[in-house]
C-alpha positions as a Markdown table, in Angstrom:
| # | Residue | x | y | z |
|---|---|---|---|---|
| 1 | Unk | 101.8 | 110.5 | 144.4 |
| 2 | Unk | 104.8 | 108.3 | 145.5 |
| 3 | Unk | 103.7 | 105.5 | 144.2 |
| 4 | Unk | 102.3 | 106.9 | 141.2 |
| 5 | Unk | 106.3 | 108.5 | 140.4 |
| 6 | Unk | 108.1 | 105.1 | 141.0 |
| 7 | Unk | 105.6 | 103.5 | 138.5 |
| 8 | Unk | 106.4 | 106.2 | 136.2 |
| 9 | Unk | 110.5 | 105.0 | 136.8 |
| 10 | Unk | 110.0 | 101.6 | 136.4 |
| 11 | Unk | 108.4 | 102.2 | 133.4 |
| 12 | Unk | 110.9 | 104.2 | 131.9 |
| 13 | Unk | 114.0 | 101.7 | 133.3 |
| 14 | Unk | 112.2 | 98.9 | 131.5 |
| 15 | Unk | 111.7 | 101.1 | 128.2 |
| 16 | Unk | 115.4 | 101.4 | 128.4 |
| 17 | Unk | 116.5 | 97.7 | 129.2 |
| 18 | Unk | 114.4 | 96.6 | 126.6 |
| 19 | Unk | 116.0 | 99.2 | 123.5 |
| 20 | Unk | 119.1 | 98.1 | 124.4 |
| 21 | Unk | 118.5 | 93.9 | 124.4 |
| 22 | Unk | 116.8 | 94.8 | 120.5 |
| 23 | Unk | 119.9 | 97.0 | 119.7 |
| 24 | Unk | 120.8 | 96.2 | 116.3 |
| 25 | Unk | 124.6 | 95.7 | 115.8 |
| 26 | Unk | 126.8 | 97.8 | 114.0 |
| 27 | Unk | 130.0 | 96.2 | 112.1 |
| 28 | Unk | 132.4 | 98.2 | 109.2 |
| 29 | Unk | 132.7 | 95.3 | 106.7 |
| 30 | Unk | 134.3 | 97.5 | 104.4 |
| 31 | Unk | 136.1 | 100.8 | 103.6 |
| 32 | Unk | 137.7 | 102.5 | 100.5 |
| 33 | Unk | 139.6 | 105.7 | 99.8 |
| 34 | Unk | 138.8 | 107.7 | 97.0 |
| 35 | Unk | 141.3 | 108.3 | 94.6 |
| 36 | Unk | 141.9 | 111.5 | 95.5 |
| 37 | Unk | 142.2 | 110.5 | 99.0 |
| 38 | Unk | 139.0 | 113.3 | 100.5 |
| 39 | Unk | 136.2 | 110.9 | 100.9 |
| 40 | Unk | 135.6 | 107.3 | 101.6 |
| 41 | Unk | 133.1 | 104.9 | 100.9 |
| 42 | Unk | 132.0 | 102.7 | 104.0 |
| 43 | Unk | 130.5 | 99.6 | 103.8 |
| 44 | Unk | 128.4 | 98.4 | 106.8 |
| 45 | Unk | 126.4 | 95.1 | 108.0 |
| 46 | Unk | 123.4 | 95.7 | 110.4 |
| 47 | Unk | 122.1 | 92.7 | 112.5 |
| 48 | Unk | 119.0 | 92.6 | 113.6 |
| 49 | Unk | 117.5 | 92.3 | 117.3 |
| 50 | Unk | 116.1 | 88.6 | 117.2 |
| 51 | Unk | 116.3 | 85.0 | 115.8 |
| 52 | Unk | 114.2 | 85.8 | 113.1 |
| 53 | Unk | 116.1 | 88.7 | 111.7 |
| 54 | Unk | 118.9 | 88.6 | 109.8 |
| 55 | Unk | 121.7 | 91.1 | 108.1 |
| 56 | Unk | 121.0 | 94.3 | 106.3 |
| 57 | Unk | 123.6 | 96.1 | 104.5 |
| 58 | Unk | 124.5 | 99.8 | 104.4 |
| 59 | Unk | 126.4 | 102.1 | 102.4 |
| 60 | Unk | 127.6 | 105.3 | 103.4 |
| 61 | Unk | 130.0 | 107.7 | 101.9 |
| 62 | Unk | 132.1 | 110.0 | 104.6 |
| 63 | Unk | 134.9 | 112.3 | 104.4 |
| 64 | Unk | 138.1 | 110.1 | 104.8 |
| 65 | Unk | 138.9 | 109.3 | 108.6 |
| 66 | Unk | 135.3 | 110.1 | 109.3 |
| 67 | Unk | 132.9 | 107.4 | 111.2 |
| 68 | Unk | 129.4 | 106.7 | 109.4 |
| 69 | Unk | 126.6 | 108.4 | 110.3 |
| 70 | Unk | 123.9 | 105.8 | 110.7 |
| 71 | Unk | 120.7 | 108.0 | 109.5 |
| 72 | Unk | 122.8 | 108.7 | 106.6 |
| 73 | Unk | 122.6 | 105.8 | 104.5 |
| 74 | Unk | 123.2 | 105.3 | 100.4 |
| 75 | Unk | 122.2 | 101.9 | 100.1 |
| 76 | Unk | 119.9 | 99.7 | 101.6 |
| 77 | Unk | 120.2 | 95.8 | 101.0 |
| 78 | Unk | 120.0 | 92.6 | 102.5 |
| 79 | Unk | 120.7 | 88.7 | 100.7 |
| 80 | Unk | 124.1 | 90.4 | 98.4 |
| 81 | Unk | 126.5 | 88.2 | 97.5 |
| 82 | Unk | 129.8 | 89.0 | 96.2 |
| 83 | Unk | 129.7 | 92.8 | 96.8 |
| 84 | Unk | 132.7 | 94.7 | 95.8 |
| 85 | Unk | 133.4 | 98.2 | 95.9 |
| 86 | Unk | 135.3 | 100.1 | 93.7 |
| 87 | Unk | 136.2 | 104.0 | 92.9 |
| 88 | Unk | 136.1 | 104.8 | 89.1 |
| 89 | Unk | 137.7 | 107.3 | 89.3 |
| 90 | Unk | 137.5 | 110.3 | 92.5 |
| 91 | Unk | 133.7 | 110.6 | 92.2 |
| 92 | Unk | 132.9 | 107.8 | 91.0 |
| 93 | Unk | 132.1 | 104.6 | 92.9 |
| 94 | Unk | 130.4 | 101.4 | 91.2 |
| 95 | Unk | 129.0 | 98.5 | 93.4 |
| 96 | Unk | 129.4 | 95.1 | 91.4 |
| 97 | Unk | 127.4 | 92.4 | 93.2 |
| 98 | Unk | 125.6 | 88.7 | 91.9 |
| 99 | Unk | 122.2 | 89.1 | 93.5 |
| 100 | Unk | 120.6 | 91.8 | 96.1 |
| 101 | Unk | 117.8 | 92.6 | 97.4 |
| 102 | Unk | 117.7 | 96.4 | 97.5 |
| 103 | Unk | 115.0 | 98.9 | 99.5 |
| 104 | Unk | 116.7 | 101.8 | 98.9 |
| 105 | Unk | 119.4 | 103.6 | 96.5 |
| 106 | Unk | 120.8 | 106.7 | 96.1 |
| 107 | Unk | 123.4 | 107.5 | 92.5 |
| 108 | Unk | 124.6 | 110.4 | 94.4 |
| 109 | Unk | 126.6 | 111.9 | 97.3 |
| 110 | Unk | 127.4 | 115.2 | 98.8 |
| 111 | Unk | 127.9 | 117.1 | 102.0 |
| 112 | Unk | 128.2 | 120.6 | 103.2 |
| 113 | Unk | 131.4 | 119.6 | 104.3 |
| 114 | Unk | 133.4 | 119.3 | 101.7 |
| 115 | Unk | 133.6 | 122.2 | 99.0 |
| 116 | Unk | 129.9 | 122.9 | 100.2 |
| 117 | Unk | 128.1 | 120.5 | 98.3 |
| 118 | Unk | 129.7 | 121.2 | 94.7 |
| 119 | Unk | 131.5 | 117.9 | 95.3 |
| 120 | Unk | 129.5 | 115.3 | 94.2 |
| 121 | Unk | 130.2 | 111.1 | 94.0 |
| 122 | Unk | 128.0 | 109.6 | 91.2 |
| 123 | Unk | 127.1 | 106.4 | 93.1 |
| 124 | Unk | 126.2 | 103.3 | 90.0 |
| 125 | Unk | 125.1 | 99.4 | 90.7 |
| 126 | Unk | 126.9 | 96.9 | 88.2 |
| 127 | Unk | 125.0 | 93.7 | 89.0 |
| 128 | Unk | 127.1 | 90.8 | 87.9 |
| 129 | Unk | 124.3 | 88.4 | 86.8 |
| 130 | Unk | 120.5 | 88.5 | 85.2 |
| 131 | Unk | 118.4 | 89.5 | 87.6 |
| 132 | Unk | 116.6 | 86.1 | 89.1 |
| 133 | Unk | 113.9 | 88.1 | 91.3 |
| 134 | Unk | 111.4 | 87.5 | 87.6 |
């Protein structure tokens, strides 16, 4: 029985060890208030947990002074060049880029926190350039 329970440990203390050496990292690239200064978008870069992974990147609206939650992602995408952000106006942010590959989108954004969902950020992609995926 002892043996059987410090099996069972060792197990679970290399389970750890080894989700924390593939952690992915974590790192805010980007962030921009809204014009009306209640939400903001974040931009993130997510690296992967080997040599043969590289960056994804991650958008994510929050209220302003608010950190990203990670589940809560807008946009997924890896090889982007020249992203920019920028609010059209208070609900409306556009993402201009030359090239992306992008596995998921979402053109909208709202939260129970603020005004219980009736405030809504229209979310559009302005790619720079012809697509060159053809």
């Amino acid at each position: 029985m002892r043996a059987e329970m410090a099996s069972r440990g060792l197990i679970a203390f290399s389970c750890v060890v080894l989700l924390l050496g593939c952690s992915e990292s974590y790192e805010e690239q980007a962030r921009l208030l809204s014009p009306d200064r209640r939400v903001e978008a974040v931009w993130v870069q997510m690296g992967g947990g080997g040599a043969t992974t590289g960056f994804a990147y991650h958008l994510h609206i929050v209220r302003a002074g608010d950190k990203p939650q990670r589940g809560m992602r807008l946009l997924v995408a890896d090889k982007i060049s020249n992203v920019k952000l920028s609010w059209r106006g208070p609900k409306r942010l556009e993402i201009s880029y030359d090239s992306a590959r992008i596995f998921n989108f979402f053109n909208f954004w709202h939260d129970r926190e603020v005004d219980n969902f009736t405030y809504v950020v229209e979310i559009r992609l302005s790619p720079n350039k012809p697509s060159q995926l053809e």
